[in-house]
TORVEXBA-228853 format. One record per residue: residue number from 1; residue in one letter; x, y, z of N, C-alpha, C, CB in turn. Coordinates in pm, whole numbers. Glycine has a CB too. Layout:
<pts>
<pt NUM,"a",<X,Y,Z>,<X,Y,Z>,<X,Y,Z>,<X,Y,Z>>
...
</pts>
This chain:
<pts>
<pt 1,"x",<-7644,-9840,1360>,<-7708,-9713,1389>,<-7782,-9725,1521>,<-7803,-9670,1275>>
<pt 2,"x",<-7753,-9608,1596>,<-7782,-9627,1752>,<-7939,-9595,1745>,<-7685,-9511,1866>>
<pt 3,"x",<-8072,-9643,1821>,<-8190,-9627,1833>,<-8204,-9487,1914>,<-8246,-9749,1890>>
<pt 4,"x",<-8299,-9424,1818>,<-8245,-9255,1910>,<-8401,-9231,1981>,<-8188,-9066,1762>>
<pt 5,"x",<-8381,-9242,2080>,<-8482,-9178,2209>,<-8578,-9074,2208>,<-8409,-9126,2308>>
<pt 6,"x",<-8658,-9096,2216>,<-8828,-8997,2210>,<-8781,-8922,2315>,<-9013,-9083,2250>>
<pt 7,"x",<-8725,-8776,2256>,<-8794,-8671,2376>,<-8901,-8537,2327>,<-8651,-8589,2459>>
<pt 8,"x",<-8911,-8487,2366>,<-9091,-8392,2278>,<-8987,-8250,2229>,<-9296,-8309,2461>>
<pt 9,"x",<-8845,-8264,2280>,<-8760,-8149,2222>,<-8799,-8206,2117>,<-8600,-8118,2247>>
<pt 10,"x",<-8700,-8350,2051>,<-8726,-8385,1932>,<-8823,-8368,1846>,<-8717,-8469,1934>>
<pt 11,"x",<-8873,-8420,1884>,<-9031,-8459,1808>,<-9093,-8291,1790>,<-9164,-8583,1943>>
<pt 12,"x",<-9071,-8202,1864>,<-9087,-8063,1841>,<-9024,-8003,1708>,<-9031,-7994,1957>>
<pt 13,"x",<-8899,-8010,1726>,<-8812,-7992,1571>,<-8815,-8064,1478>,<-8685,-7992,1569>>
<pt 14,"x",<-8887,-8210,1452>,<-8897,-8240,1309>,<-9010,-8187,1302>,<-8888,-8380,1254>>
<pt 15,"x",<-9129,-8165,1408>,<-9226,-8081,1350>,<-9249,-7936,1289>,<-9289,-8084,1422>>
<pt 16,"x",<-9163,-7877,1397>,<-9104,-7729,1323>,<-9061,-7774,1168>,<-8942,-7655,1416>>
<pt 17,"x",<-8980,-7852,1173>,<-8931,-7866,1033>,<-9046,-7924,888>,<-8806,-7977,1058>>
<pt 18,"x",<-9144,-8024,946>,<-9206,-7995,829>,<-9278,-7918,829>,<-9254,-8069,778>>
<pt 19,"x",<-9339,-7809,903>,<-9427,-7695,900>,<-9346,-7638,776>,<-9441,-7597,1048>>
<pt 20,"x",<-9198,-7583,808>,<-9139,-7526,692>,<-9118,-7570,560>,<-9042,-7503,720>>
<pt 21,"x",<-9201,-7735,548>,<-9239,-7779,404>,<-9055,-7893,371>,<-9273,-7581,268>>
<pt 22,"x",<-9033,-7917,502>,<-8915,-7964,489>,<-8987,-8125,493>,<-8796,-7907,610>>
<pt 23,"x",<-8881,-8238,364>,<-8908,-8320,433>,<-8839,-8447,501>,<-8980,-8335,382>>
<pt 24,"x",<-8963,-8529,551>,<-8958,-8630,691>,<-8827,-8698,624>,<-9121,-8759,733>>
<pt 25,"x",<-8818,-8760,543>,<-8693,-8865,555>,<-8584,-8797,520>,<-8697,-8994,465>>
<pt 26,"x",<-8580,-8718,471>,<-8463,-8594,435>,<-8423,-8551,627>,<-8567,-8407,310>>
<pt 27,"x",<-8545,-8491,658>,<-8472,-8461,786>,<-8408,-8589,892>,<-8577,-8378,867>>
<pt 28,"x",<-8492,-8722,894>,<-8427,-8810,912>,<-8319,-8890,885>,<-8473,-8840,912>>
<pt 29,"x",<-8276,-8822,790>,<-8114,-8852,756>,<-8021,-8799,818>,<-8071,-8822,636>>
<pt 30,"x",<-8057,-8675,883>,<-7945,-8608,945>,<-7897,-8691,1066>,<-7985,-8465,986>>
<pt 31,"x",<-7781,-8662,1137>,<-7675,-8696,1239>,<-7781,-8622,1362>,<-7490,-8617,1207>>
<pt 32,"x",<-7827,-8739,1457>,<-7896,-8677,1596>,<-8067,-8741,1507>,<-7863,-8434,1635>>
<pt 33,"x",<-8121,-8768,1439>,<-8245,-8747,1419>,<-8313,-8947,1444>,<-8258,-8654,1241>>
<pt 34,"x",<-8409,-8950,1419>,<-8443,-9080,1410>,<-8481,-9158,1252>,<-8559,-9081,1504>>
<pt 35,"x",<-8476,-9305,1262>,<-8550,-9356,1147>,<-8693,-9317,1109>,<-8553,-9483,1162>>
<pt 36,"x",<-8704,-9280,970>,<-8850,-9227,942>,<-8904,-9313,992>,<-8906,-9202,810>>
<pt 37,"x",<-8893,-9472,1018>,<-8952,-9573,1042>,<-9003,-9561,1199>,<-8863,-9685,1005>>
<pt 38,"x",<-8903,-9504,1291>,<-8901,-9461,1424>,<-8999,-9392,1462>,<-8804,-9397,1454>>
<pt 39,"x",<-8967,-9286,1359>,<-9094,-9124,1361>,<-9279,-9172,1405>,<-9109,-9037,1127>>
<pt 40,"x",<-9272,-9283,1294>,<-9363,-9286,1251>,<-9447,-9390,1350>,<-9341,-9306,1120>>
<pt 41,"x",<-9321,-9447,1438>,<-9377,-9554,1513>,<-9417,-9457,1659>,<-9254,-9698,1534>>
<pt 42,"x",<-9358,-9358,1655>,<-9386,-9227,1786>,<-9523,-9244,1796>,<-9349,-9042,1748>>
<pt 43,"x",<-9559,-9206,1626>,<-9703,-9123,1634>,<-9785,-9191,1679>,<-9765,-9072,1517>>
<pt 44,"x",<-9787,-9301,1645>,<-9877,-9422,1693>,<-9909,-9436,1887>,<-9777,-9575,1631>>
<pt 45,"x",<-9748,-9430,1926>,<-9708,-9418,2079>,<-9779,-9318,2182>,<-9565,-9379,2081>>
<pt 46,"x",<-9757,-9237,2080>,<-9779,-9081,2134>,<-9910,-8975,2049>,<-9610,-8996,2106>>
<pt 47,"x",<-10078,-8994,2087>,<-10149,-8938,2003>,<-10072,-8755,2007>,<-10321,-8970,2053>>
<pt 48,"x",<-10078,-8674,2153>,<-10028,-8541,2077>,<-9954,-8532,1975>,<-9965,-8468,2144>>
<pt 49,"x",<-9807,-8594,1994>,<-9715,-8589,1865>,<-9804,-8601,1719>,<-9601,-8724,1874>>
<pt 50,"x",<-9912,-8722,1739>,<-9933,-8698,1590>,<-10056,-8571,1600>,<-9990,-8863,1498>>
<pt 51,"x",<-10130,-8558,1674>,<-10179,-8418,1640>,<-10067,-8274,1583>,<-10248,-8377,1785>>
<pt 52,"x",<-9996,-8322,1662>,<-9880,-8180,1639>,<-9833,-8192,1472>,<-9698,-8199,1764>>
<pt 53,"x",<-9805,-8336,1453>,<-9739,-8363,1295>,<-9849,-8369,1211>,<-9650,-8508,1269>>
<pt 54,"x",<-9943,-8345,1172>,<-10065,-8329,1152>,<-10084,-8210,1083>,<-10132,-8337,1260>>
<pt 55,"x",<-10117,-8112,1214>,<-10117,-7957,1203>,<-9943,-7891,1113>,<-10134,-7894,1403>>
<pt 56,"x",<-9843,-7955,1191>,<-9722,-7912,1112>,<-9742,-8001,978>,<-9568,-7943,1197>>
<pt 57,"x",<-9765,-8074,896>,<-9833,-8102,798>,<-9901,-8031,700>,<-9893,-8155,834>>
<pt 58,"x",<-10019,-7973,733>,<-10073,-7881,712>,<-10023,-7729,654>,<-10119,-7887,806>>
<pt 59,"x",<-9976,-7672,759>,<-9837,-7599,765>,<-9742,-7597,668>,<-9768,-7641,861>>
<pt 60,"x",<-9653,-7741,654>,<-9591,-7738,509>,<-9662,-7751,420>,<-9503,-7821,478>>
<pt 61,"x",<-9769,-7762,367>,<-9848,-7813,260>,<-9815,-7654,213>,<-10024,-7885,288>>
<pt 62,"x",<-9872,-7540,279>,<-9858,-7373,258>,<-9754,-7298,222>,<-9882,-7308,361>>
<pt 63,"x",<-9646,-7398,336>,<-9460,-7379,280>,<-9478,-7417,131>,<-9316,-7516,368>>
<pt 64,"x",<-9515,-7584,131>,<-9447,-7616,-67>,<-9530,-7523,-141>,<-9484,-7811,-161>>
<pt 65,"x",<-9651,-7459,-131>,<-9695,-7389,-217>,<-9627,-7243,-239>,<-9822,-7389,-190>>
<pt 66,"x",<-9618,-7170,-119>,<-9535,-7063,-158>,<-9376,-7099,-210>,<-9532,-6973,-34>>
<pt 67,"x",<-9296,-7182,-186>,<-9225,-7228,-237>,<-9238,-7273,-365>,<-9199,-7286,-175>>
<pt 68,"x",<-9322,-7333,-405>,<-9370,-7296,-621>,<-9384,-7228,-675>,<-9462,-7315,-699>>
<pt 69,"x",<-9443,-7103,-543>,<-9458,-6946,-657>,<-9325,-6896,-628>,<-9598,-6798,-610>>
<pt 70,"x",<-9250,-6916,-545>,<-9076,-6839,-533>,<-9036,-6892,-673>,<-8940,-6911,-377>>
<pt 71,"x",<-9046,-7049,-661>,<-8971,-7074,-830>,<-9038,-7008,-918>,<-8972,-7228,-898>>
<pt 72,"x",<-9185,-7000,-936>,<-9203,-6981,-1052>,<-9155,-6824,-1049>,<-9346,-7023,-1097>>
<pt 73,"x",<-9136,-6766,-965>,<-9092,-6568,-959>,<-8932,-6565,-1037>,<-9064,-6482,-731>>
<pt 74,"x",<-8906,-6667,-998>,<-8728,-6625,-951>,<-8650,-6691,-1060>,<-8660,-6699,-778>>
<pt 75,"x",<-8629,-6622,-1183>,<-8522,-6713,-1260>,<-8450,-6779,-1212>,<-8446,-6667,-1328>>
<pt 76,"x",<-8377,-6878,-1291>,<-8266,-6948,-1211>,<-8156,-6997,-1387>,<-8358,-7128,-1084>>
<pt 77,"x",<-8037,-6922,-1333>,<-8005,-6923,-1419>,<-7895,-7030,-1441>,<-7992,-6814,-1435>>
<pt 78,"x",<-7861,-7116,-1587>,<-7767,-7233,-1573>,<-7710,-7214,-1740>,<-7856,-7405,-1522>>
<pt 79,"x",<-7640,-7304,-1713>,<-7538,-7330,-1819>,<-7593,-7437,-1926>,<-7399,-7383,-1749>>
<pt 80,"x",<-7597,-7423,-2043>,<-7618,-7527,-2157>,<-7549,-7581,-2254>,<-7689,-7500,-2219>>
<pt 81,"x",<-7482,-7638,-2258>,<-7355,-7731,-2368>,<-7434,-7794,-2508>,<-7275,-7903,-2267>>
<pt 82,"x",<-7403,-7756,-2603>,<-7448,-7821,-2715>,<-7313,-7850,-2785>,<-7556,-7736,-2799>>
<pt 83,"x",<-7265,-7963,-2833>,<-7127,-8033,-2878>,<-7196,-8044,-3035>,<-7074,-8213,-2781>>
<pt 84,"x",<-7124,-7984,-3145>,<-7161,-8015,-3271>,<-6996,-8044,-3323>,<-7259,-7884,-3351>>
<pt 85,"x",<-6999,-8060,-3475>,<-6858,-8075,-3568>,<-6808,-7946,-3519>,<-6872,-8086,-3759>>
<pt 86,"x",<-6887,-7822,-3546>,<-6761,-7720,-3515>,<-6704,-7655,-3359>,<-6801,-7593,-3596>>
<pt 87,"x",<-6731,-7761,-3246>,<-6696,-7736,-3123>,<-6802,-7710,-3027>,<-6613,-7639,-3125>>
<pt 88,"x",<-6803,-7653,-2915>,<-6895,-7650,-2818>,<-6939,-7574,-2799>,<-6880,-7674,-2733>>
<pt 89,"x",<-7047,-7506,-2813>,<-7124,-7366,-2781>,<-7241,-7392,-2660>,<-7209,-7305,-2935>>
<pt 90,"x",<-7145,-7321,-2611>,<-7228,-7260,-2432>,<-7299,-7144,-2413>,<-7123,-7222,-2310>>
<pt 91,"x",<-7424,-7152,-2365>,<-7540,-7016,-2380>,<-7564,-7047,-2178>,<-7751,-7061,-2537>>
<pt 92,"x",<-7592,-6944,-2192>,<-7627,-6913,-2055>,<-7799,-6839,-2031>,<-7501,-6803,-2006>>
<pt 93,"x",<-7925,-6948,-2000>,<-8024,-6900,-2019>,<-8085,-6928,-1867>,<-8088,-6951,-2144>>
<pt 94,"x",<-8228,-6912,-1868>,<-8243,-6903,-1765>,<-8338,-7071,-1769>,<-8301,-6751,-1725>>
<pt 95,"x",<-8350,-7107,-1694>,<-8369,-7303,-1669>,<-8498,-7316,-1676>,<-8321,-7387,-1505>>
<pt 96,"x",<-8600,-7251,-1744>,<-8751,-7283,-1735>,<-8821,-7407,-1761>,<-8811,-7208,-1811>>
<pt 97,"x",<-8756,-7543,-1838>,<-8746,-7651,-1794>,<-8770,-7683,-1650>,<-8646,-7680,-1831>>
<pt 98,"x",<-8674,-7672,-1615>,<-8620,-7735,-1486>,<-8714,-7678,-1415>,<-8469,-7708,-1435>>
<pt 99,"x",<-8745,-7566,-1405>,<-8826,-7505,-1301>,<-8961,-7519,-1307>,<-8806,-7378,-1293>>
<pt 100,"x",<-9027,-7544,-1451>,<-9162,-7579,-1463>,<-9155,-7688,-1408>,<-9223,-7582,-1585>>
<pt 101,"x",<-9059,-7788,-1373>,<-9102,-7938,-1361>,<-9097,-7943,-1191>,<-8982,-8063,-1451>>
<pt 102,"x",<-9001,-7851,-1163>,<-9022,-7802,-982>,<-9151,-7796,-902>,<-8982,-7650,-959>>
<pt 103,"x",<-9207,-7707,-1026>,<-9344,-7631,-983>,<-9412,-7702,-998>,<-9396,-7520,-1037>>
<pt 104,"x",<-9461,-7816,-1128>,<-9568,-7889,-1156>,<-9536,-8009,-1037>,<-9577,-7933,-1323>>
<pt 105,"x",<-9416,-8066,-1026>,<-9388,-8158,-884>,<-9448,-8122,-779>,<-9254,-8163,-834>>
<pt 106,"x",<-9408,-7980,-736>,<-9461,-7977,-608>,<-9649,-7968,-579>,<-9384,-7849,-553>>
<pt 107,"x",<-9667,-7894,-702>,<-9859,-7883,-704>,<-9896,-8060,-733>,<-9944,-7748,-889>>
<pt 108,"x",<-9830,-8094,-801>,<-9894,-8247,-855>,<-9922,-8308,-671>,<-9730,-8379,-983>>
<pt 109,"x",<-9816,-8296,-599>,<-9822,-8383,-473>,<-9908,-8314,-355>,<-9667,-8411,-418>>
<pt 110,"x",<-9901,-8222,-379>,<-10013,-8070,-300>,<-10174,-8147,-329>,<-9999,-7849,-433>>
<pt 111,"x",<-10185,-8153,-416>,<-10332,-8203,-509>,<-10350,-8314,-414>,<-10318,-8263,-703>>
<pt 112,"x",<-10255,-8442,-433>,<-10256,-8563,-361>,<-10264,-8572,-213>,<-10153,-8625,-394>>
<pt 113,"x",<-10216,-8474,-166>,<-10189,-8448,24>,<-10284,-8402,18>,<-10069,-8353,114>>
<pt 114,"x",<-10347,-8332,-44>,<-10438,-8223,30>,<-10551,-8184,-62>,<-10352,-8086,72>>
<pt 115,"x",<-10607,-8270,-110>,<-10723,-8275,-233>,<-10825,-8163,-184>,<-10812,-8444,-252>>
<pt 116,"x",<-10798,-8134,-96>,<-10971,-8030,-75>,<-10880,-7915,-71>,<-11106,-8047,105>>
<pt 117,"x",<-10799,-7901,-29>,<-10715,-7732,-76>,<-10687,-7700,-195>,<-10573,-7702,-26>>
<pt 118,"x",<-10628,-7760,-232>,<-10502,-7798,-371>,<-10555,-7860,-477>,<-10376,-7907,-336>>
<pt 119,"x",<-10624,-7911,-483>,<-10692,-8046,-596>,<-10741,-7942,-707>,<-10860,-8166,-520>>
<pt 120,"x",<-10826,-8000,-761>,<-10894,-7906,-898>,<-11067,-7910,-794>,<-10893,-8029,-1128>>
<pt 121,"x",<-11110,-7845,-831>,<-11297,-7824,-787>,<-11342,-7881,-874>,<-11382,-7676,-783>>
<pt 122,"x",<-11458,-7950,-869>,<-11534,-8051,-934>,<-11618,-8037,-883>,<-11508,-8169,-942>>
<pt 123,"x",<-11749,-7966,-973>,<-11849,-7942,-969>,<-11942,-8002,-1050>,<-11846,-7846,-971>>
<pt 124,"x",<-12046,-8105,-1011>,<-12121,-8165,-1136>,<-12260,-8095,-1122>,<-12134,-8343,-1136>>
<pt 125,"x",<-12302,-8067,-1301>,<-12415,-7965,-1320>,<-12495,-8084,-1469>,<-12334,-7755,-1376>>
<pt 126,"x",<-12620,-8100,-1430>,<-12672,-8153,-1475>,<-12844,-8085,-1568>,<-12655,-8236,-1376>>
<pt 127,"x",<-12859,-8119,-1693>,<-12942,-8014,-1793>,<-13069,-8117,-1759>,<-12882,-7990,-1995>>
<pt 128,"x",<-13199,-7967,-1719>,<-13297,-8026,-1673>,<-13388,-8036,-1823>,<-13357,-7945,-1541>>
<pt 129,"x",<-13483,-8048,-1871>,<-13566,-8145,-1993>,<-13576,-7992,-2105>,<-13780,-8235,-1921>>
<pt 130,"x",<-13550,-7862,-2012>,<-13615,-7754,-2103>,<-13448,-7684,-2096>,<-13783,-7644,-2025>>
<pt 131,"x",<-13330,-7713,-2074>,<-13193,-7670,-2117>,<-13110,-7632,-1994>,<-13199,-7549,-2217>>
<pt 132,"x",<-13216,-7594,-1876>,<-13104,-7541,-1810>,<-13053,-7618,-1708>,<-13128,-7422,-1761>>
<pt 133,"x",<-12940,-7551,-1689>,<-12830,-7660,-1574>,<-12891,-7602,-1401>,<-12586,-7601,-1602>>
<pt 134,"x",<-12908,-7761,-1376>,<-12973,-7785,-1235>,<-12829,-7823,-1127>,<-13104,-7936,-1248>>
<pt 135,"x",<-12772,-7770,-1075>,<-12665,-7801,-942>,<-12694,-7843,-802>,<-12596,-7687,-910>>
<pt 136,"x",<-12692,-7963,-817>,<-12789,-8055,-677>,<-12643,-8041,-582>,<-12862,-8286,-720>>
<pt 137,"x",<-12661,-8020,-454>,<-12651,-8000,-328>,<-12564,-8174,-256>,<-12829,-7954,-276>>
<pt 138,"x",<-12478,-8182,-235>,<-12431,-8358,-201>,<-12553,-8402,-123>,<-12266,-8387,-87>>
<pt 139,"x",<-12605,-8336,-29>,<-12759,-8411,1>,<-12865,-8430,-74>,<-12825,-8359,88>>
<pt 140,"x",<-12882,-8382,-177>,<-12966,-8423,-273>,<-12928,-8497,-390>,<-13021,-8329,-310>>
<pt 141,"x",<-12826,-8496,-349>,<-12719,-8640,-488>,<-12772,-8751,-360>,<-12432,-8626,-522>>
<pt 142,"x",<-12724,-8721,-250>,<-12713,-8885,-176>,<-12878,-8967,-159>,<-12635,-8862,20>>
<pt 143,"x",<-12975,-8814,-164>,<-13110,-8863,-128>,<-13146,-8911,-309>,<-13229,-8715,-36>>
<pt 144,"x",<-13089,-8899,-376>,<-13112,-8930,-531>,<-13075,-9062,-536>,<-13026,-8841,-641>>
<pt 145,"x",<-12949,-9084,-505>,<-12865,-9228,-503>,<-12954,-9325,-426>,<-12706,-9220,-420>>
<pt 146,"x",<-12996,-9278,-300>,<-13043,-9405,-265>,<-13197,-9408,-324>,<-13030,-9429,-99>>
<pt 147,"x",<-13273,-9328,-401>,<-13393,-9352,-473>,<-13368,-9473,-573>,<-13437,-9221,-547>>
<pt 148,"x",<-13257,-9456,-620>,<-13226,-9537,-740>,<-13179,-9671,-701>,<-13122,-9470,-828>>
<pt 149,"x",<-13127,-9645,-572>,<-13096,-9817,-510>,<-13182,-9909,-476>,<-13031,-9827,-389>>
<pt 150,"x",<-13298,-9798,-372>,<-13452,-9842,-331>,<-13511,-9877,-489>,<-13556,-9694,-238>>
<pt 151,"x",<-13498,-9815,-598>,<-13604,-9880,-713>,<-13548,-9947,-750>,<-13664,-9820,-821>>
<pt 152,"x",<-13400,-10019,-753>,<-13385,-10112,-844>,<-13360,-10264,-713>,<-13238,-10058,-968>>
<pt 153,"x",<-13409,-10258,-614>,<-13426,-10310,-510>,<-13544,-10370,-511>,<-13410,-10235,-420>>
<pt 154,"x",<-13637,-10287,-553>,<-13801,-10318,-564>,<-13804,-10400,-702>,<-13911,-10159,-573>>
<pt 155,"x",<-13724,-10379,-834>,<-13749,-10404,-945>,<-13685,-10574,-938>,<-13689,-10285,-1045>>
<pt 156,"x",<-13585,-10556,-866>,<-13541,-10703,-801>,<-13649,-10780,-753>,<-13445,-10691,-677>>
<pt 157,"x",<-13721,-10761,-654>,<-13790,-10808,-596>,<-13942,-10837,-679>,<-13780,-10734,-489>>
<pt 158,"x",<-13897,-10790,-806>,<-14073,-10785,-862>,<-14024,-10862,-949>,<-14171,-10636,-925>>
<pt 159,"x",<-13914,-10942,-995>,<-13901,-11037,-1091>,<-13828,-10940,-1180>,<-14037,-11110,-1146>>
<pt 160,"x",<-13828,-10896,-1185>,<-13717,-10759,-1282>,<-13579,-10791,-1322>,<-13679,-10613,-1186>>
<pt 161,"x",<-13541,-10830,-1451>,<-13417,-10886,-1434>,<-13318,-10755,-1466>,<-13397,-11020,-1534>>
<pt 162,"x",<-13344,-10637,-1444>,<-13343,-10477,-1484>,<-13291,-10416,-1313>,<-13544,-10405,-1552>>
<pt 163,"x",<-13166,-10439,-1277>,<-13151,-10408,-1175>,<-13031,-10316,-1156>,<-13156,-10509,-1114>>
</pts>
């Protein structure tokens, strides 16, 4: 396999292409394209390119999601074979299997790429002495955390085997 040459045409169209949620080693299989291994050694070469694959990144992350709600819209209809003693009976339904597992694939990896879009929200709420829920601020978790580091720092230092 011939070593295929950085030009920013290129490197333009696999980016177009994963904007459209297409992906990298899939498109690197094609005839004319480079080793994902290649791609990846660009980005390193070349900081714009990886700004550009980045943002087109991004981009597909929005493609695979509207692309989960097309499946989940759009029946898709297939064929089912069940073989018993009295011969073969074929139903023709629509694949909601198949397609839930489309949809949960593509959100499962959405979550993972892109945890602050896609992920679940996680909010921690904590009950103050008389019932109600107190919602501290990440700066007042972090100024909390290190209270508790500073006292068990001091409790160290005071012979405290409570650390």
């Amino acid at each position: 396999m011939a070593k295929t040459i950085y030009t920013p045409e290129l490197a333009k169209t696999i980016c177009d292409r994963i904007a459209e949620g297409d992906n990298l080693r899939a498109i690197c299989r094609e005839d004319g394209m480079p080793n994902w291994r290649t791609f990846y050694d660009w980005l390193e070469l070349y900081p714009t390119l990886a700004a550009h694959f980045a943002h087109a990144r991004e981009v597909g992350f929005d493609a695979i999601a509207a692309e989960a709600l097309h499946i989940a819209d759009t029946p898709q209809r297939g064929v089912k074979r069940e073989e018993s003693e009295d011969g073969v009976k074929v139903t023709y339904d629509d694949m909601l299997g198949h397609r839930k597992l489309q949809i949960e694939t593509r959100l499962k990896l959405l979550a993972k790429w892109s945890p602050k879009k896609y992920g679940e929200k996680i909010q921690q709420e904590l009950s103050n002495p008389d019932g109600t829920l107190s919602t501290f601020t990440e700066a007042e978790k972090a100024q909390r955390i290190a209270q508790i580091v500073s006292d068990a720092v001091t409790r160290k230092a005071n012979g405290s085997d409570l650390v």
